[in-house]
N, C-alpha and C positions, 0 to 999 in steps of 0.2 A: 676670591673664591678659587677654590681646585678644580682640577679638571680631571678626576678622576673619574671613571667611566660608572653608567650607574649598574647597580648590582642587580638589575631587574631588566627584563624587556616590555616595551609599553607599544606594541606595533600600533595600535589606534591613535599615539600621539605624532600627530600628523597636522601640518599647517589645512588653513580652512575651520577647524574646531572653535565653534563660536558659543556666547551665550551673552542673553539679554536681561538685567535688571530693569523693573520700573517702579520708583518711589515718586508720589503724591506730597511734593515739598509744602514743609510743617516750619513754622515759627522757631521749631529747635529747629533747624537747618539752615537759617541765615545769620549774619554776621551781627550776633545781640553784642560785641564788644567793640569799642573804639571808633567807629564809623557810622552815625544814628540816623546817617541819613540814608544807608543801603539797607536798613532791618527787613526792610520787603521784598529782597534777591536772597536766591540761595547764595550760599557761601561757598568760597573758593574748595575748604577743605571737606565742605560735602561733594560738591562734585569729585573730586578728586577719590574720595570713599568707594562711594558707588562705582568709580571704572575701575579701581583695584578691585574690589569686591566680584565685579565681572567676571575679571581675569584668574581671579582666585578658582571661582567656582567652575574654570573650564579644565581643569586639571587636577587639584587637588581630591575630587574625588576618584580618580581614578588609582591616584598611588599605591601603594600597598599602604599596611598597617605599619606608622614608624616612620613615614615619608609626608613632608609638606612643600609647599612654595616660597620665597622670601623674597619679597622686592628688592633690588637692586636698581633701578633708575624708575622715572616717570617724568616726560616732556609731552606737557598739556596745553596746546592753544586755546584760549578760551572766547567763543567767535559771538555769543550771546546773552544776556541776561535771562534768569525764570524769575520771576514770582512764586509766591507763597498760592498754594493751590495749584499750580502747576503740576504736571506730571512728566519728571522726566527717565527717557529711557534710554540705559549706558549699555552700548554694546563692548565684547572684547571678544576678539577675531585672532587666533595666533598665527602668527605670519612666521614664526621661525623656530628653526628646534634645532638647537648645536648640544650633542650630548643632554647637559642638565640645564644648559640655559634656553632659557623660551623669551619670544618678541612677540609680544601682542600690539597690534593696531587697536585702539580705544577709538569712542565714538559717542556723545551724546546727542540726543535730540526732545525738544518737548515739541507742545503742540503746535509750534508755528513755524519750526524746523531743525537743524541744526545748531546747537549750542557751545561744542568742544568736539577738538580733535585731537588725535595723539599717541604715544609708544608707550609702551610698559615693559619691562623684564622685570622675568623673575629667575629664581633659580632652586632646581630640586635639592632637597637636604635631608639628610637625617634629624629627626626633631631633637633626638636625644644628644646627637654628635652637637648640635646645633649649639644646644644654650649649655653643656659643657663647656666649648669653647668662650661665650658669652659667660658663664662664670667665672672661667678663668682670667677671659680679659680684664673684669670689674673687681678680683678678687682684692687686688691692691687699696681701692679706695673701700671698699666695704670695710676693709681691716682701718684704716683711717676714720671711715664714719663712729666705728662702734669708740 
């Protein structure tokens, strides 16, 4: 990623800016492949959903029109098992702001307490500069596909 300064001022984006998901885990949320004896836990890559999702939603709407977020890392300990009927709720707390990249602390919890803990980065972008570049880079095998 560049580190080019962004073309906008966000003075409100400021470490402390939090937000809380909570999903009510469903049958499509645990692990219906390869493992038949855990179909009763949510699954690695919901959880994992949900605190990106967090994270997503503490920023992204603030940007301008033409401005998103894009993961860049996520290191998740995973401290509990939920069940199906469970409800759990994924916090993300931004702990850092260097220019366009942001550190989020992540955090779940269901009803009997802590579940996952963990970091997120993202990074602000042009949507359109974005997947320009992401065209370009693919453009060579798309030309192979066809």
């Amino acid at each position: 990623m560049h580190r080019t300064p962004l073309p906008f001022a966000l003075p409100q984006l400021k470490p402390g800016l939090s937000r809380t998901f909570q999903k009510t885990i469903e049958p499509a949320d645990t692990l219906s492949f390869g493992h038949g004896a855990l179909t009763e836990l949510m699954a690695t890559p919901t959880l994992s959903a949900l605190l990106i999702e967090a994270s997503v939603s503490v920023i992204d709407p603030m940007l301008p029109e033409g401005y998103v977020t894009v993961g860049l890392s996520t290191s998740v300990s995973y401290l509990n098992p939920t069940f199906i009927g469970m409800t759990v709720t994924a916090v993300a707390a931004l702990a850092e702001v260097d220019n366009r990249k942001l550190v989020f602390e992540i955090m779940a919890f269901d009803e009997l307490g802590q579940i996952a803990r963990g970091r997120h980065e993202r990074y602000i972008v042009n949507a359109a500069h974005f997947m320009q570049s992401a065209r370009e880079r693919c453009a060579a095998l798309q030309q192979k596909i066809k």
